[in-house]
C-alpha positions as a Markdown table, in Angstrom:
| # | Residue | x | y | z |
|---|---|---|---|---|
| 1 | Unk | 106.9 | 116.7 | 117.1 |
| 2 | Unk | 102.9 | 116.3 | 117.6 |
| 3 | Unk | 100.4 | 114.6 | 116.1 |
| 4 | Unk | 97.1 | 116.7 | 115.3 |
| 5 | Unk | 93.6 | 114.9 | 115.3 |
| 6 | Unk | 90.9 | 116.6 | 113.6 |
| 7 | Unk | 87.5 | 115.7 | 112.3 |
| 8 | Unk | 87.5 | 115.0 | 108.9 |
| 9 | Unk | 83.6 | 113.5 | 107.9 |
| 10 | Unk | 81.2 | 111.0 | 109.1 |
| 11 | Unk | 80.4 | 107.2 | 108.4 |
| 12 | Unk | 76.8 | 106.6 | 106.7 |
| 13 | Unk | 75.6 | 105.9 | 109.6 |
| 14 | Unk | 77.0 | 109.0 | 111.2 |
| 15 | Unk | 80.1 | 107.3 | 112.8 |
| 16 | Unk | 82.8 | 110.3 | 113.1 |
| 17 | Unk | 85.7 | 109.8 | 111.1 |
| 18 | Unk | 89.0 | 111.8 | 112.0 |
| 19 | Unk | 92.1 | 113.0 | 110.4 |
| 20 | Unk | 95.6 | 112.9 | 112.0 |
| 21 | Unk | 98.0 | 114.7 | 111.1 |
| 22 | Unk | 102.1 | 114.1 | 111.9 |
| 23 | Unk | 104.9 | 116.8 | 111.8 |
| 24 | Unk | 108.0 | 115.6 | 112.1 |
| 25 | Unk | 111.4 | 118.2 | 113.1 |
| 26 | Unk | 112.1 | 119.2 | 109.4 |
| 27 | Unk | 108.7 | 120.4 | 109.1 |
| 28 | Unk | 107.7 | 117.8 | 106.8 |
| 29 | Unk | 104.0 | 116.8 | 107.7 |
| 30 | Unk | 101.5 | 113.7 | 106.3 |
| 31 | Unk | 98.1 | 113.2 | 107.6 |
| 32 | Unk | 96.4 | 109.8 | 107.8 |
| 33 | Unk | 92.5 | 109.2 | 108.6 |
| 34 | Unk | 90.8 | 105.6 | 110.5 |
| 35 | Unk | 88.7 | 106.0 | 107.5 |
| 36 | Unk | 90.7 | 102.9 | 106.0 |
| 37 | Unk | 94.0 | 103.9 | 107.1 |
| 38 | Unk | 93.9 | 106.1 | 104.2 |
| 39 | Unk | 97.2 | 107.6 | 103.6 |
| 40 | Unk | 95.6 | 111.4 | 102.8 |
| 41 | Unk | 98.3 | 113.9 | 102.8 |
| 42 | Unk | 102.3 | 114.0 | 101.9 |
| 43 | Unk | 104.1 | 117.7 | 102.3 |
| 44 | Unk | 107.2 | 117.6 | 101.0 |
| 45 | Unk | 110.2 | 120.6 | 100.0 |
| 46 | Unk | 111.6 | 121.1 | 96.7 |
| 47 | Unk | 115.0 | 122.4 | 96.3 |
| 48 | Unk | 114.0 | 125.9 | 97.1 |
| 49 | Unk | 112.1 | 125.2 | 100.5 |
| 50 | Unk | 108.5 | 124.9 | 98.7 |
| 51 | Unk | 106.2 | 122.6 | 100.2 |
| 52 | Unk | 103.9 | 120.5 | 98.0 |
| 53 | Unk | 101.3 | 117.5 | 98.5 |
| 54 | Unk | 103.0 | 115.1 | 96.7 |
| 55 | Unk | 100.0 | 112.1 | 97.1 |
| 56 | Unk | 97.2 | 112.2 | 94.8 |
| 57 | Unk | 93.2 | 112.6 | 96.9 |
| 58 | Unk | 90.4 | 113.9 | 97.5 |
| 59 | Unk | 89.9 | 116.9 | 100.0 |
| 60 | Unk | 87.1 | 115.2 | 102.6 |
| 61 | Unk | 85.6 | 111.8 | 103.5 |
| 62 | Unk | 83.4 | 112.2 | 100.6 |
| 63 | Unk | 85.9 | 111.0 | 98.0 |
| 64 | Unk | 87.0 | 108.5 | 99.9 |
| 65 | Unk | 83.5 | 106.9 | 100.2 |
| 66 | Unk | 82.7 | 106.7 | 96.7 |
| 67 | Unk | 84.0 | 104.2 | 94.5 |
| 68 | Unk | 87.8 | 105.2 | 93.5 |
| 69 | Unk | 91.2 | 104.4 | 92.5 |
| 70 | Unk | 92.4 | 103.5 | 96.2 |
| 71 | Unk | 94.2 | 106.7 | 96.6 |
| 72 | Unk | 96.1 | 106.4 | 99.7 |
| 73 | Unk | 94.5 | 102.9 | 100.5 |
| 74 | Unk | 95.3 | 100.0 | 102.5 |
| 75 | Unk | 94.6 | 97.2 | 100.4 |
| 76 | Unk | 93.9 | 93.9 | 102.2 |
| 77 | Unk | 93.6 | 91.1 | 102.8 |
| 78 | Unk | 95.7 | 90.4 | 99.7 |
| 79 | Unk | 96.6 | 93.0 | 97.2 |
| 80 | Unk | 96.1 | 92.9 | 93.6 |
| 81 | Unk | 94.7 | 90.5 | 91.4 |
| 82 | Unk | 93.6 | 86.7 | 92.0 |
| 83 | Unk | 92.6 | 84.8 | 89.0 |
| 84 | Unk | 89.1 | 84.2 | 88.9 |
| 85 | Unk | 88.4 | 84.8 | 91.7 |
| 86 | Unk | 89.4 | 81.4 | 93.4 |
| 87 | Unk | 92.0 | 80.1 | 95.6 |
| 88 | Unk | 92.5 | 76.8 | 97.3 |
| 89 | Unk | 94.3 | 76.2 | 101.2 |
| 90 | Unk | 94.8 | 72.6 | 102.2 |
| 91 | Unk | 92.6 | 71.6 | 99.2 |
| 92 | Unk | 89.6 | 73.4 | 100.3 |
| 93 | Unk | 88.6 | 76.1 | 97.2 |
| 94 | Unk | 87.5 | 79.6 | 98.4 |
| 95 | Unk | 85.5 | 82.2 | 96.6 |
| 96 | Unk | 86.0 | 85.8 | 96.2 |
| 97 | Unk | 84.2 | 88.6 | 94.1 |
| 98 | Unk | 85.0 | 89.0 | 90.6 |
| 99 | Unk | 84.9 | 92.7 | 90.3 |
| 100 | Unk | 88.4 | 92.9 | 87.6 |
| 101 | Unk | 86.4 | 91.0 | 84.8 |
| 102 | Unk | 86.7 | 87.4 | 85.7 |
| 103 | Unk | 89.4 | 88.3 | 88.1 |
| 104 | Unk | 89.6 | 89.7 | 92.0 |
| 105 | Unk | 91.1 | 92.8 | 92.4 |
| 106 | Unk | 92.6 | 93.8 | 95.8 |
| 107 | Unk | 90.1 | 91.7 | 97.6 |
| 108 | Unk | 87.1 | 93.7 | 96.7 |
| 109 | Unk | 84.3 | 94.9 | 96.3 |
| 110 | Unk | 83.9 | 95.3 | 99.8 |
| 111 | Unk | 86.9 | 96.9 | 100.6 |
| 112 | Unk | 89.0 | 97.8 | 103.7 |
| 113 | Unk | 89.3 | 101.4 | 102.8 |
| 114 | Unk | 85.4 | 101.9 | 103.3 |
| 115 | Unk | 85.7 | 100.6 | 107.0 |
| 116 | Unk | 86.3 | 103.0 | 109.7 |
| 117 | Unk | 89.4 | 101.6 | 111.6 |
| 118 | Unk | 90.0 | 101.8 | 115.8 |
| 119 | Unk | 92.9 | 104.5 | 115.8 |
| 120 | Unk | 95.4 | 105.0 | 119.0 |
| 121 | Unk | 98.8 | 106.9 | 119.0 |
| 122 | Unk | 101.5 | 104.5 | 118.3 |
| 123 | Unk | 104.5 | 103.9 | 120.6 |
| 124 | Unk | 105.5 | 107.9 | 120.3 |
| 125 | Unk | 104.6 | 111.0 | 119.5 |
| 126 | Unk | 105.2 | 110.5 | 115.7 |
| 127 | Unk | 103.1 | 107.1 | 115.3 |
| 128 | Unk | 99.4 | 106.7 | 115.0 |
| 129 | Unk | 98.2 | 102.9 | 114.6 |
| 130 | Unk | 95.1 | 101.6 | 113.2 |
| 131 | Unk | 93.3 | 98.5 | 113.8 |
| 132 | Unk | 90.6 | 96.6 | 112.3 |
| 133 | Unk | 88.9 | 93.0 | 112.9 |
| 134 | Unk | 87.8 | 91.5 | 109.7 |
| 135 | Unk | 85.9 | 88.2 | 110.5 |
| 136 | Unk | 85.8 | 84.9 | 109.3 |
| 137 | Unk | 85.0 | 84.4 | 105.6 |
| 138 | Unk | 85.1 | 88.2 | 105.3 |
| 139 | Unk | 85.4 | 89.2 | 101.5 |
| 140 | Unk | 85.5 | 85.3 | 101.1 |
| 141 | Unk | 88.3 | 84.7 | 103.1 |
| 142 | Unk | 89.0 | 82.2 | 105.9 |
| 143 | Unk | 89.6 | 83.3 | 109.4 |
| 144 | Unk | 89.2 | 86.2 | 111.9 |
| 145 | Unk | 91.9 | 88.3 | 111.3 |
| 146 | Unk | 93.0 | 91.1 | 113.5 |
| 147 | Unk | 95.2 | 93.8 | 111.6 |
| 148 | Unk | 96.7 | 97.4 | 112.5 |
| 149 | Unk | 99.0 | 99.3 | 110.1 |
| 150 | Unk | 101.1 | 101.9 | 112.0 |
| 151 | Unk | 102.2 | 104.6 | 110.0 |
| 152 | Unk | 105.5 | 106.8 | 111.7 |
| 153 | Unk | 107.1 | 109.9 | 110.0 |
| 154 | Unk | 110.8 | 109.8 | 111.5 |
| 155 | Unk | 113.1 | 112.5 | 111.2 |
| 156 | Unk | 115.1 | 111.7 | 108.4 |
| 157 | Unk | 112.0 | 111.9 | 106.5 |
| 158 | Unk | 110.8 | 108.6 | 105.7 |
| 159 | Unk | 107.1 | 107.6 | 106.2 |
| 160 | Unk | 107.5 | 103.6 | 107.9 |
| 161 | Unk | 104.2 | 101.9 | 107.0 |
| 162 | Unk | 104.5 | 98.8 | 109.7 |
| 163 | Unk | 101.8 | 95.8 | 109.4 |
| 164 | Unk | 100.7 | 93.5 | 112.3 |
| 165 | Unk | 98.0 | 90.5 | 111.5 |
| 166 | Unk | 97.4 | 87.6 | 113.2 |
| 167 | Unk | 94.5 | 84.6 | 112.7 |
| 168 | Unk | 92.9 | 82.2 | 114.0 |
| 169 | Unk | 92.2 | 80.0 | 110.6 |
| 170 | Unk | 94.9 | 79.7 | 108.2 |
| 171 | Unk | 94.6 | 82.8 | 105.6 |
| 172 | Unk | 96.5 | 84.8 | 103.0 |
| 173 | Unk | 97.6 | 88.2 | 104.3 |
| 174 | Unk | 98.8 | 90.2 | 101.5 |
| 175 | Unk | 98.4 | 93.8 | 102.3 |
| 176 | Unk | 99.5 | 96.9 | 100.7 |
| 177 | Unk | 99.2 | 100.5 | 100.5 |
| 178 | Unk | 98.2 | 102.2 | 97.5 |
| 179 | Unk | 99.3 | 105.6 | 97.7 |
| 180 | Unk | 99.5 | 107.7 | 93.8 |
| 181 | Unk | 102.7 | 109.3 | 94.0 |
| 182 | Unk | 103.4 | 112.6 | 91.8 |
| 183 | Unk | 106.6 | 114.6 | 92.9 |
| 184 | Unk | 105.5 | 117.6 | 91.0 |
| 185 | Unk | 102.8 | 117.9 | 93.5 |
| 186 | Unk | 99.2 | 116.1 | 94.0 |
| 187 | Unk | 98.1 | 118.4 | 90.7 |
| 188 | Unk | 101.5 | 118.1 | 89.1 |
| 189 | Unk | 100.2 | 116.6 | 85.4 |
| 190 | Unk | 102.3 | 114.8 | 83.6 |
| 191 | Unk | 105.0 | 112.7 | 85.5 |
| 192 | Unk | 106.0 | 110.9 | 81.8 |
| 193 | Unk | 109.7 | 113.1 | 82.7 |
| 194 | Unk | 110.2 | 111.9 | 86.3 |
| 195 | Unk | 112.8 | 109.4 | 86.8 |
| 196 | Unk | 112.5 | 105.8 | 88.3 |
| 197 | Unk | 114.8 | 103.4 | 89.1 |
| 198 | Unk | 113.9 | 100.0 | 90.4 |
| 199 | Unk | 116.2 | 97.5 | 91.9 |
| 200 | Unk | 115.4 | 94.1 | 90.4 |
| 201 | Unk | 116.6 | 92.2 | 87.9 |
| 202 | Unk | 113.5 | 89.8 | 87.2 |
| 203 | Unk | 109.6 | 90.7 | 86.8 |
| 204 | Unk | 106.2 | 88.3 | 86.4 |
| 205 | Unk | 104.9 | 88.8 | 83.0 |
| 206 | Unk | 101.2 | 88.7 | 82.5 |
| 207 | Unk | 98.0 | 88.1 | 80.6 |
| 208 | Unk | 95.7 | 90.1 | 78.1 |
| 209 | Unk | 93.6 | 89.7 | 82.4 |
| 210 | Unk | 97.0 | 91.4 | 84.1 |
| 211 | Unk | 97.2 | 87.8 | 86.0 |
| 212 | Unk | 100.8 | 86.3 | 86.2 |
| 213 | Unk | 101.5 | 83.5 | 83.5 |
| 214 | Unk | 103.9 | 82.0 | 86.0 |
| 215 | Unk | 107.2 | 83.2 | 84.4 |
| 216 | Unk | 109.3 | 85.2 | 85.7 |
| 217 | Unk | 111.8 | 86.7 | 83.3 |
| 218 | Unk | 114.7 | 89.0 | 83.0 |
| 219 | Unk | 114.3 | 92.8 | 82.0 |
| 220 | Unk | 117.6 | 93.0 | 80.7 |
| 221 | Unk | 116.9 | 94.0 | 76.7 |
| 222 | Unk | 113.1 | 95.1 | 77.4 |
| 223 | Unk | 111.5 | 98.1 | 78.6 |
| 224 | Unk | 110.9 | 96.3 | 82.2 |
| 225 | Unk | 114.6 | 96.9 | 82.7 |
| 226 | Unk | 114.6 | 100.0 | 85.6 |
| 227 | Unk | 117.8 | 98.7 | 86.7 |
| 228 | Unk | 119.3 | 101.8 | 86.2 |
| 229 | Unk | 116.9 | 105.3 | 86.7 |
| 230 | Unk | 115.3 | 106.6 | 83.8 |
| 231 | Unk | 112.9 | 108.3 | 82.7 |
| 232 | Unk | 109.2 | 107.1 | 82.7 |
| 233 | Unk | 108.4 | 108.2 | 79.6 |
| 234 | Unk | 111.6 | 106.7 | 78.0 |
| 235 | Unk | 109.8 | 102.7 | 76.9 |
| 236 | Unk | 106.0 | 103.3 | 78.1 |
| 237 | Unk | 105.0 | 103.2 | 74.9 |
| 238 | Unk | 107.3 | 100.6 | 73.4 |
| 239 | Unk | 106.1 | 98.1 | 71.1 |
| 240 | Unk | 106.0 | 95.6 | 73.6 |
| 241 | Unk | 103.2 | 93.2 | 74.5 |
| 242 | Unk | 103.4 | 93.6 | 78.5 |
| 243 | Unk | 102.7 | 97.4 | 78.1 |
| 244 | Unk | 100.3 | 97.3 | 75.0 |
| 245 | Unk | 98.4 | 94.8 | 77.7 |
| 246 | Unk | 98.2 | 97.5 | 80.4 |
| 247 | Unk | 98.3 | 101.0 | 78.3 |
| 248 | Unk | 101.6 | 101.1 | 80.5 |
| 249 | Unk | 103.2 | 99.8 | 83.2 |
| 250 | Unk | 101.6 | 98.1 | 85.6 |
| 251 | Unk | 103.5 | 95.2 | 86.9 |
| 252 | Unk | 105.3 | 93.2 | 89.5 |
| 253 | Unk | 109.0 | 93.3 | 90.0 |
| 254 | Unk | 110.8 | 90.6 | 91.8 |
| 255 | Unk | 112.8 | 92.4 | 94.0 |
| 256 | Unk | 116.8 | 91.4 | 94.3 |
| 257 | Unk | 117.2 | 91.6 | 98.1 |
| 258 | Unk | 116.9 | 88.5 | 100.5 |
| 259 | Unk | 113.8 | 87.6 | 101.5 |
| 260 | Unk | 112.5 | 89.3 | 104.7 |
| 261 | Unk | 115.4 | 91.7 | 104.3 |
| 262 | Unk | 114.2 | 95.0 | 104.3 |
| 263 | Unk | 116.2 | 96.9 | 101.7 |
| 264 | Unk | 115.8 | 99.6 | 98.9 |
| 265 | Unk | 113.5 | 98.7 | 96.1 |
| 266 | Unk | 113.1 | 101.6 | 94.0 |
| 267 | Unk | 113.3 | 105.2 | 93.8 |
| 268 | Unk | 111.9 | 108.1 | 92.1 |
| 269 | Unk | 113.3 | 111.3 | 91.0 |
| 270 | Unk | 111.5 | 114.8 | 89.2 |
| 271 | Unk | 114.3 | 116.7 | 88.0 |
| 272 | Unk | 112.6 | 119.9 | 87.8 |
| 273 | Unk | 111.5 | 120.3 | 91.8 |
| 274 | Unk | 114.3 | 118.4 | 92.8 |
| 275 | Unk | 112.1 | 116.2 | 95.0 |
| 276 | Unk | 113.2 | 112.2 | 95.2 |
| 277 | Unk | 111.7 | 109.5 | 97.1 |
| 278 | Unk | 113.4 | 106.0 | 98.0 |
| 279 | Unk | 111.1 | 103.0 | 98.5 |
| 280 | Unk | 112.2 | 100.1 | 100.8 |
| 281 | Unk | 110.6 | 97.4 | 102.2 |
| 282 | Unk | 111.1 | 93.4 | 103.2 |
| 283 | Unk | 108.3 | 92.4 | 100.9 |
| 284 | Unk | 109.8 | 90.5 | 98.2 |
| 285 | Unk | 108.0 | 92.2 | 94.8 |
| 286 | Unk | 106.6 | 95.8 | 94.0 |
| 287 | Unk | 103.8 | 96.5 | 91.5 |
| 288 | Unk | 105.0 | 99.7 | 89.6 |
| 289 | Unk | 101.5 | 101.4 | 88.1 |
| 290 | Unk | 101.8 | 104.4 | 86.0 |
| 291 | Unk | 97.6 | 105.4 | 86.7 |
| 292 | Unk | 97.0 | 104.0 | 83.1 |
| 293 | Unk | 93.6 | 104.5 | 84.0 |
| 294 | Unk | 92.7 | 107.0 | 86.5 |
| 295 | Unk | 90.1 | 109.4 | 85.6 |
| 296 | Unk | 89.0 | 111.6 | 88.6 |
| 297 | Unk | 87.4 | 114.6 | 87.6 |
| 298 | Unk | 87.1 | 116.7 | 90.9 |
| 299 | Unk | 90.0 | 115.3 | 93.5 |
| 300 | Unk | 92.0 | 117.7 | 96.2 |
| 301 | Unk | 91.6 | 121.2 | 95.4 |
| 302 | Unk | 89.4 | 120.5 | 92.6 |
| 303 | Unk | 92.3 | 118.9 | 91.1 |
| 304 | Unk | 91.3 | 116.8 | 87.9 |
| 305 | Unk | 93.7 | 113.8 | 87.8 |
| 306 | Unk | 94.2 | 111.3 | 84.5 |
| 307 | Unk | 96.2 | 108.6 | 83.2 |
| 308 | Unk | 99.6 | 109.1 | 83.8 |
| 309 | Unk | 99.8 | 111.7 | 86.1 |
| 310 | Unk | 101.0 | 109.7 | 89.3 |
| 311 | Unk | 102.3 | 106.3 | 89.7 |
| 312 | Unk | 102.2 | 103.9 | 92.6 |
| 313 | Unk | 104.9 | 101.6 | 94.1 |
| 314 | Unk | 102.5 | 99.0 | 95.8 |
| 315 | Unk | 105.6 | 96.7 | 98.1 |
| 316 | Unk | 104.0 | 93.1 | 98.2 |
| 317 | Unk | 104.2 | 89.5 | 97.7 |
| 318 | Unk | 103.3 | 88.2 | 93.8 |
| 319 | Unk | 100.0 | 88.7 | 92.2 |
| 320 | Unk | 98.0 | 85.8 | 91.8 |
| 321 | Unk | 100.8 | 83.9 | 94.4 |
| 322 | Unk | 97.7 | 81.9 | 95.9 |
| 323 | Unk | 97.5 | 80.0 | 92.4 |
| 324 | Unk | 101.1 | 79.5 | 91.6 |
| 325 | Unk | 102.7 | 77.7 | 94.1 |
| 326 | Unk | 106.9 | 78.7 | 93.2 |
| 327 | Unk | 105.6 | 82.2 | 93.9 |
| 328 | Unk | 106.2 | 83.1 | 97.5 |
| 329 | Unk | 103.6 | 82.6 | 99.8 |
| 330 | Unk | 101.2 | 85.1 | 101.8 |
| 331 | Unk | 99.8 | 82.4 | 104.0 |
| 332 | Unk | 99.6 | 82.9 | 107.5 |
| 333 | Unk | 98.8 | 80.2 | 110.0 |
| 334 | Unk | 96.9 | 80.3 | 113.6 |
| 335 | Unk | 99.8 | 81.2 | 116.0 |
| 336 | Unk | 102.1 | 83.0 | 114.1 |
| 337 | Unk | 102.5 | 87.1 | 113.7 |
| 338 | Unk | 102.3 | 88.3 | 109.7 |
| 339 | Unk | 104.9 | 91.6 | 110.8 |
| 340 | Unk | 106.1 | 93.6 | 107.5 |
| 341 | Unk | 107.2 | 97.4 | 107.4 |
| 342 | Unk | 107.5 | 99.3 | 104.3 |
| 343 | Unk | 109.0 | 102.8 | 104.1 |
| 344 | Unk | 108.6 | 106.1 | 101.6 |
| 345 | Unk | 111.8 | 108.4 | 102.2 |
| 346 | Unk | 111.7 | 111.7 | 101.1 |
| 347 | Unk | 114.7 | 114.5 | 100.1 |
| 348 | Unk | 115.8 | 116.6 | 97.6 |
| 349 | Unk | 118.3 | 116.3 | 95.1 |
């Protein structure tokens, strides 16, 4: 087992940026770059032996630079959407960017993924860590922060996302990674037939804005219901307001397992490679999005990727939980450690 640097680009103002690749001893290999701790490659078998890139990209630096979809990303420092843009801590209001209509959207416009992070080699050969400093009132956000996210590819398979953060003001810390799965391959189409199953029993229904009302509600008798695994295609496009909202899914389920417990929380299945994934994670939600609205016309290989043709399982704390105070909270405070893992298994079936 080895991990491969190699250079994959420059900065704008010419800082290298590198690509490193893990293999682990099944000969399954993912490559991850200190351009945001980008998540770039995922080779996977099928049931006859045939490897595929199951993550959805962009072949160089390039693509990652321009404005995107956040293929691979780590989002930070809080994840999806924050309504209006506002949040208060100890009755102090902050201010973010409203770049998702009225809302914020995974802390941006400036986001993490454009920043070149410090890379090292993790605590063996099969981990590389990133690390980035994101000062006070950074994106609008109290507090230096220091974060790393160490990505390790073990032997039975399983890419373990691990995050570290610490402050010195109290913040939120929210992060995720925002990897487009297809187990087709990267350029696989279609994944409308590919199976999911997600183990939670509740989700947060939202607004015409995608921002959590404040319910949160069962998914037994409505399409939300992935309690048992079935087909993606199967209640998409359901007459159902939640999905007429989003032109598909692309929500927040409130995971069953105890909090901090890290646990299965979904899986996915294409019957015709055989390839499955399992999702686990201590986080206590995942946001299930079906690309309702990706539209890349020239990503790896030339690849053109559209709506539906990947889907992301984003492990995380609530949307909007800054606002709604039952929701459980991403605050962090001066002296303590924000620690959460989050893992992508792969096999075949």
């Amino acid at each position: 087992m080895a991990i491969r640097k190699e250079r994959f680009g420059a900065m704008p103002d010419g800082r290298e940026i590198s690509l490193y690749t893990i293999t682990n001893a099944n000969g399954l290999s993912a490559s991850v770059t200190d351009l945001g701790a980008v998540w770039v490659t995922m080779f996977a078998p099928d049931r006859h032996g045939n490897m595929a890139d199951v993550v959805l990209g962009f072949d160089d630096t390039a693509g990652y630079l321009a404005r995107g979809p956040h293929f691979g990303a780590v989002v930070g420092r809080v994840a999806n959407r924050t309504a209006g843009g506002k949040f208060k801590i100890d009755g102090t209001e902050y201010t973010l960017a409203q770049n998702n209509g009225l809302n914020n959207l995974h802390s941006g416009p400036d986001y993490y993924e454009k920043r070149l992070w410090e890379a090292a080699q993790g605590s063996d050969e099969r981990s590389v860590m990133f690390t980035l400093v994101s000062p006070d009132c950074d994106q609008g956000f109290p507090g230096t922060v220091t974060v790393s996210v160490i990505y390790r590819l073990t032997d039975d398979n399983c890419m373990e996302i691990t995050y570290h953060a610490v402050t010195d003001r109290t913040t939120p810390m929210n992060p995720t990674n925002h990897s487009y799965f297809n187990l087709a391959g990267h350029d696989g189409g279609s994944v409308l037939k590919q199976r999911v199953q997600i183990v939670a029993g509740l989700y947060t229904p939202c607004d015409e804005g995608l921002i959590p009302t404040g319910e949160i509600l069962k998914v037994e008798g409505t399409p939300m219901d992935f309690r048992e695994e079935k087909e993606i295609g199967a209640g998409i496009d359901a007459d159902f307001v939640q999905l007429k909202q989003a032109g598909g899914y692309d929500h927040n389920w409130c995971l069953d397992h105890a909090a901090g417990e890290y646990d299965l929380a979904a899986r996915a299945y294409d019957p015709e490679s055989g390839r499955a994934m399992d999702v686990y994670t201590d986080l206590p939600g995942v946001q299930f999005y079906t690309s309702n609205s990706l539209h890349v016309e020239c990503g790896k290989n030339g690849t053109a990727y559209g709506p539906r043709g990947a889907y992301c399982f984003e492990t995380q704390f609530y949307p909007d939980s800054l606002n709604k105070p039952h929701f459980p909270s991403p605050i962090l405070h001066p002296g303590e450690v924000y620690t959460s893992k989050t893992g992508y298994r792969f096999y075949v079936r």
